[in-house]
C-alpha positions in Angstrom: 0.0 0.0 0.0 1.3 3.5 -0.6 0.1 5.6 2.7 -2.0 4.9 5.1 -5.8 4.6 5.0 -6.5 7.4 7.9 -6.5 6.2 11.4 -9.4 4.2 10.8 -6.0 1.0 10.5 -5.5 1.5 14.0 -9.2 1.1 15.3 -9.4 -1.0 18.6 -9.1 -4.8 17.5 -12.0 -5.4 20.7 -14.4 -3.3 18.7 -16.1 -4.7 15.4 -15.2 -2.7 12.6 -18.2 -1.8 10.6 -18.3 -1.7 6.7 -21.3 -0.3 4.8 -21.6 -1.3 1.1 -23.7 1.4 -0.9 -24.8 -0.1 -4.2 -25.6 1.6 -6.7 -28.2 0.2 -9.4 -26.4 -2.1 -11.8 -23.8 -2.9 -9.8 -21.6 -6.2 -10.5 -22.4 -9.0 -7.7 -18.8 -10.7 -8.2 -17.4 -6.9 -6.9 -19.3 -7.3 -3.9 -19.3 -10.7 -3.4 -15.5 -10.7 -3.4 -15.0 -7.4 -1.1 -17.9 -9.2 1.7 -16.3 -12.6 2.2 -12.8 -11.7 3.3 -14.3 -10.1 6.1 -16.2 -12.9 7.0 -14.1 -15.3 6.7 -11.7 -13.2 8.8 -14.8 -13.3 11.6 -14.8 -17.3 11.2 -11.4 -17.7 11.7 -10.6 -15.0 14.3 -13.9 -16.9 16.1 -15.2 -12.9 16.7 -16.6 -10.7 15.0 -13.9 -8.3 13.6 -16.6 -6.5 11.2 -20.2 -6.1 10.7 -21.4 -4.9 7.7 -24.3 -4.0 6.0 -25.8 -3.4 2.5 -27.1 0.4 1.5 -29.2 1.7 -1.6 -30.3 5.8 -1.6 -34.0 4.5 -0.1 -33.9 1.3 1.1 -35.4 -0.1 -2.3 -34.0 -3.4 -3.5 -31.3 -3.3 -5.8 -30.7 -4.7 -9.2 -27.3 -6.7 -9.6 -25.7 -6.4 -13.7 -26.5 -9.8 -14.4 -30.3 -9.2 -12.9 -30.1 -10.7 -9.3 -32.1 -8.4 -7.1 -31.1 -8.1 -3.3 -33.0 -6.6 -0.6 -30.8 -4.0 1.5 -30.3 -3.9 5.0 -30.9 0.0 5.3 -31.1 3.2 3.6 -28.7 6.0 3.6 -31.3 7.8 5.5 -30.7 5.9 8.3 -28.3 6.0 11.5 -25.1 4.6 10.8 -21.9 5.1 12.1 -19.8 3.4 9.7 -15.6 3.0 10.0 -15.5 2.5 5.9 -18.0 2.5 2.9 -17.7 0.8 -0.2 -19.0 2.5 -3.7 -19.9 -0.7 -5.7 -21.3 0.1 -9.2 -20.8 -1.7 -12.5 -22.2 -0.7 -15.8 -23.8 2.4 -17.3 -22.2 3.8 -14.2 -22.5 7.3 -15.6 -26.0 7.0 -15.6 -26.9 5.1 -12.5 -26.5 6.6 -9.2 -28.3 10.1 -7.6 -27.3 13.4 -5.9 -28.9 11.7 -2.5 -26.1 9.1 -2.7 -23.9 11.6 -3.5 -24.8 13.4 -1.0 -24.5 11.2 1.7 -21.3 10.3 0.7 -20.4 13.8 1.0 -21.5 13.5 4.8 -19.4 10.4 5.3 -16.0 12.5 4.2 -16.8 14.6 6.3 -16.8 12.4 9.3 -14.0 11.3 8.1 -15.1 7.3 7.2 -12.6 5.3 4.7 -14.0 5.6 1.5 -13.7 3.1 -1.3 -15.2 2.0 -4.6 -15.0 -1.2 -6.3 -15.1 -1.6 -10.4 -16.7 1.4 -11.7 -17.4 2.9 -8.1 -14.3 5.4 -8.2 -16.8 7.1 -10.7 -19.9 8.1 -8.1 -16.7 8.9 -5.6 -15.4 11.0 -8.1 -18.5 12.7 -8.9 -18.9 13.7 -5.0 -15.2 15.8 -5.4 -13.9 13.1 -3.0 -11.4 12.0 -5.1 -9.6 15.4 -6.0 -6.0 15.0 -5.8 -6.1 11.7 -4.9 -4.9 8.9 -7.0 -6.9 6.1 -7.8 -7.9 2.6 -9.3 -10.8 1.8 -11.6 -11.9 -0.9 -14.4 -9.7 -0.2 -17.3 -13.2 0.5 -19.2 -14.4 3.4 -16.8 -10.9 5.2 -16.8 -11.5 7.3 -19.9 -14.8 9.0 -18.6 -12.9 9.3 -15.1 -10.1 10.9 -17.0 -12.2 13.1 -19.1 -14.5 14.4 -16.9 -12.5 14.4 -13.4 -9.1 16.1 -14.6 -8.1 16.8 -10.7 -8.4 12.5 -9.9 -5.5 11.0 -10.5 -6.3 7.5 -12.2 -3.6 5.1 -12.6 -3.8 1.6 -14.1 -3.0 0.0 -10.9 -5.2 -3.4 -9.9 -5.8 -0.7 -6.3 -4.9 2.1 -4.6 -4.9 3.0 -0.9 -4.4 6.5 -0.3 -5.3 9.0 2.4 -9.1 7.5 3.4 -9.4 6.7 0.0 -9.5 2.8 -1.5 -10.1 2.2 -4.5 -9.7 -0.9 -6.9 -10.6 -2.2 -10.5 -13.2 -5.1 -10.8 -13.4 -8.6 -11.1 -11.6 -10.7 -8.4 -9.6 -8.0 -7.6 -11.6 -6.5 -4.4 -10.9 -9.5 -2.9 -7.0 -8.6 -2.9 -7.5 -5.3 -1.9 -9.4 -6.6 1.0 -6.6 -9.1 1.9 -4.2 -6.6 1.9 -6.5 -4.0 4.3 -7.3 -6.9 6.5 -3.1 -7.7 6.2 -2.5 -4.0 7.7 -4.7 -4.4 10.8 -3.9 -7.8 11.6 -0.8 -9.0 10.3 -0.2 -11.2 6.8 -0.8 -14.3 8.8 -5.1 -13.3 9.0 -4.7 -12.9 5.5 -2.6 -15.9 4.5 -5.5 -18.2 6.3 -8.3 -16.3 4.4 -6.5 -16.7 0.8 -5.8 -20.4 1.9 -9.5 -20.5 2.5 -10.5 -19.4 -0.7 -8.2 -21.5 -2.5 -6.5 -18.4 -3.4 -3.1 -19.3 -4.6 -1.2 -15.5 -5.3 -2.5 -12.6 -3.4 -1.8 -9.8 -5.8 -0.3 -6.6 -4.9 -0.9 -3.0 -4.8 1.3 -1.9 -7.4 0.2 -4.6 -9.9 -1.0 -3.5 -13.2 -4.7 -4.7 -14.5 -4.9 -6.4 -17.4 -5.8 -4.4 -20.8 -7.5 -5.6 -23.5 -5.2 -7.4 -26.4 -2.0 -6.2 -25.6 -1.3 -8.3 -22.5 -2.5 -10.9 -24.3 0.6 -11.2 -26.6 2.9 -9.6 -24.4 5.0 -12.9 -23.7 4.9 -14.8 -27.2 4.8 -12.0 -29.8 6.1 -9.0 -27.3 6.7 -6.6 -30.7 3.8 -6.7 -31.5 2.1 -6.0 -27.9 4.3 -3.5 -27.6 3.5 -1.3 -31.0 -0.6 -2.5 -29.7 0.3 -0.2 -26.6 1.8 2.6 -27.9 -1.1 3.0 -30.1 -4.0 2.4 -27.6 -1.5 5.5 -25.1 -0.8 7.7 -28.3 -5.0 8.3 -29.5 -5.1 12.0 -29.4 -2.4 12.3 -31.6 -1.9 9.0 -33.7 1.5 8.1 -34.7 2.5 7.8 -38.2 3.3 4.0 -39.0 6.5 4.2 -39.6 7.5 6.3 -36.6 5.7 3.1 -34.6 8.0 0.4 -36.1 10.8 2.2 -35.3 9.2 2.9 -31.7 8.9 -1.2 -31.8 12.2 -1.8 -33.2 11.0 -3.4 -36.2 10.5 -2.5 -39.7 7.5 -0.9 -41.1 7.3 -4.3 -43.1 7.2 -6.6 -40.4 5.0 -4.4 -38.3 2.5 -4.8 -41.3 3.2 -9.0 -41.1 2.8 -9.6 -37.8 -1.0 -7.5 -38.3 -2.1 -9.6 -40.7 -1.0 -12.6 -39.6 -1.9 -12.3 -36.0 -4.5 -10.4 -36.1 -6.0 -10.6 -39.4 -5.9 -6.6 -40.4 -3.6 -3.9 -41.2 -1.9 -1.6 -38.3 -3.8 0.7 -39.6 -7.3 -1.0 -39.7 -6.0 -2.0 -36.3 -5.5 1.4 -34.6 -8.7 3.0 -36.6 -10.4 0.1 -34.6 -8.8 1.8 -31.2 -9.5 5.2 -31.8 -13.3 4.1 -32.6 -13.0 1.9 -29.6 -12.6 4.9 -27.3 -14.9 7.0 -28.8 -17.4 4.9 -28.3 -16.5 4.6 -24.7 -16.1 8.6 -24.7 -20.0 8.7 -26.2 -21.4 6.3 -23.9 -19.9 7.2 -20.7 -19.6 11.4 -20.9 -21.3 14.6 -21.9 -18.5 15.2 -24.5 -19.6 16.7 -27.8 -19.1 14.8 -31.0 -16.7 17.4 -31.8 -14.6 17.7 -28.6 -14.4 13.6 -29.1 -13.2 13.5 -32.8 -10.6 15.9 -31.5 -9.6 13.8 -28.2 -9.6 10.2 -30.5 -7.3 12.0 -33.6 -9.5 12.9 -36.1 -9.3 15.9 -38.0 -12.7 16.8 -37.9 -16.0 16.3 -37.2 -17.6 15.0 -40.1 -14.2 12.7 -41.0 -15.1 10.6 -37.7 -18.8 10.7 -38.1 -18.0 8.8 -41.9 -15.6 6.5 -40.1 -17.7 5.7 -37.2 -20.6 4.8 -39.0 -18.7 2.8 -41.8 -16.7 1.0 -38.8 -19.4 0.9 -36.4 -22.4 0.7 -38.2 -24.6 4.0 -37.0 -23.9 7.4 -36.5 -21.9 8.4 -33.2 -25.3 10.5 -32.0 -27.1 7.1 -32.0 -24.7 5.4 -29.6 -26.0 7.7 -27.0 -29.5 6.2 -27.3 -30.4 3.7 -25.0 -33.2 2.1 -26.9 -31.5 0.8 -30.0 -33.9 0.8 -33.2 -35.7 -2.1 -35.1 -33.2 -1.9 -37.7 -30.4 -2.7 -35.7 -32.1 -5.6 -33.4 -33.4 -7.9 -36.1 -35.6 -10.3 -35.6 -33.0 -12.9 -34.7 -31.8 -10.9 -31.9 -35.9 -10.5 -30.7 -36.4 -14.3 -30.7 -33.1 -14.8 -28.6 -34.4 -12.6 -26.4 -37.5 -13.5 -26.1 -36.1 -17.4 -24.9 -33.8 -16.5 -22.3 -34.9 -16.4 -18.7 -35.9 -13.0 -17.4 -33.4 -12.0 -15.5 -30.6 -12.9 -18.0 -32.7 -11.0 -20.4 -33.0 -7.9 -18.3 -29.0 -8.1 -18.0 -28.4 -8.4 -21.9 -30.4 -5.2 -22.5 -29.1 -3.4 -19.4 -25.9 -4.1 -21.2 -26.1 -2.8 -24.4 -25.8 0.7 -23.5 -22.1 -0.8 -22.6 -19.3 0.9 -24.6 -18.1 -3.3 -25.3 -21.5 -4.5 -26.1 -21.3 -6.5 -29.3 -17.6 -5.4 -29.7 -16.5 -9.7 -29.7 -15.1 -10.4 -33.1 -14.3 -13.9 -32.2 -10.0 -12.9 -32.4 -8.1 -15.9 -32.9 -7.4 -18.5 -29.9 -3.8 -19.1 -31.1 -2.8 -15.6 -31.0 0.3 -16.2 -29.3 1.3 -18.9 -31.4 3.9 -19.2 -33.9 
């Protein structure tokens, strides 16, 4: 960890510690599965209860996981607590899904100084309550561009968490789960949090300063490592695109092989390739913030307007003004898509439209399995 979480560390070990998780509507049930059980299985094998927690929505209403589990909170923000930490969790159309009461409240929680953290996308509601200004922190690799974009005073890294000042913050996935392990490592010692890992047939507790894993790239890192590395400098150098030949000399290649190991790895050109990235983040940019089409052709490095709305829709297949739709039209369902949804249970269903306002929804090309072969 790089500082100290407040003095909340150093809280009475006779006292339970007590944890409030606020969800917020769409919120991803692994995230708060895997932040919950560490602390209870640090109750069941201290034999005492270390923490107490409960579950929060704005009203007390029940909330709706991503993938369409419901669960019925314990309390409301409106009610007395006297928390030692909260824990944002959110998950998809995170832009869209909280309110100004939870805000709100989480305003009154800094200022009673409570640890604050966020799982997956939950740095976002955190960040839209100023309580991340000029702190670093961690999110899902897909929420960092509207964190970025709309939050220039938060400090994002690409860390797996961060722990800074009464702030905690993590991606999503398993990864609460570590950050937990390595909270519950500071106020009781690694031996606590050895036991728990054991427990959940956890064989590597990952660390702080651990990168998360980005799309492609990391993928070919190890066998075809020019190639991941020419990947990344294109997905950090969007704004301003780097000619071709400039990136195989960045890669230490030639602008031929560059062009080979494309195609024959990934089935397109380099520049096909790092059209498909700009694209990729404009999308995310449309989805996920208030920016205009304008301000986002600029950020994504196109020339102008109307030379990303032509690429957009060739690439994409609709305008960029219609990703920001939530209902998508007739056209663009189809009746196949209808009958598919019309079999699968209801929750699933309810999930699978939930997600289509998702900057990666229908993005699956079906790449290659053998991409790091030969």
């Amino acid at each position: 960890m790089t500082t100290e979480a407040g003095s909340h560390l150093n809280r009475p070990a006779d006292q339970p510690y007590r944890v409030g998780f606020l969800l917020i509507e769409n919120f991803t049930l692994i995230a708060l599965a895997t932040a919950v059980e560490p602390l209870r299985m640090a109750n069941q094998l201290a034999g005492t209860e270390l923490y107490s927690w409960e579950l929060l929505t704005a009203e007390g209403e029940p909330a709706r996981a991503s993938d369409g589990i419901t669960l019925l909170p314990d309390a409301s923000v409106h009610d007395d607590h006297r928390f030692d930490m909260v824990i944002v969790v959110a998950g998809i159309d995170v832009t869209h899904s909280f309110s100004r009461t939870e805000v709100s409240w989480l305003k009154q929680m800094a200022r009673r100084h409570v640890l604050l953290g966020a799982v997956c996308t939950g740095a976002y509601v955190l960040a839209s309550a100023n309580l991340l200004d000029g702190h670093s922190c961690s999110a899902h690799w897909e929420c960092l561009e509207a964190l970025q974009e709309g939050f220039p005073r938060v400090q994002t890294n690409n860390r797996l968490f961060t722990v800074e000042r009464e702030r905690m913050t993590c991606t999503g996935g398993t990864v609460p789960m570590h950050m937990m392990l390595a909270f519950l490592a500071r106020r009781h010692g690694r031996e606590l949090s050895n036991a728990i890992s054991h427990m959940f047939v956890c064989d590597r507790v990952r660390e702080e300063s651990e990168q998360q894993p980005m799309p492609l790239h990391q993928r070919l890192a190890c066998a075809q490592p020019k190639l991941a590395e020419a990947a990344q400098l294109m997905e950090a150098n969007i704004e301003e695109p780097i000619e071709l030949q400039e990136l195989a000399t960045l890669a230490g290649i030639s602008r031929r092989q560059l062009e080979r190991l494309f195609l024959k790895h990934l089935g397109c050109t380099p520049s096909r390739y790092y059209l498909r990235v700009r694209l990729s983040r404009a999308r995310r940019l449309l989805k996920q913030t208030s920016s205009s089409i304008v301000e986002i052709a600029s950020m994504c490095g196109f020339v102008s307007a109307t030379h990303f709305s032509r690429c957009y829709r060739k690439t994409m297949g609709r305008a960029p003004k219609y990703e920001r739709t939530e209902v998508y039209s007739s056209d663009a369902d189809g009746a196949g898509m209808a009958d598919t949804m019309a079999s699968l249970p209801s929750s699933s269903r309810q999930a699978l439209r939930r997600a289509r306002t998702e900057p990666t929804y229908g993005t699956f090309e079906g790449q290659p399995e053998d991409t790091a072969s030969g």
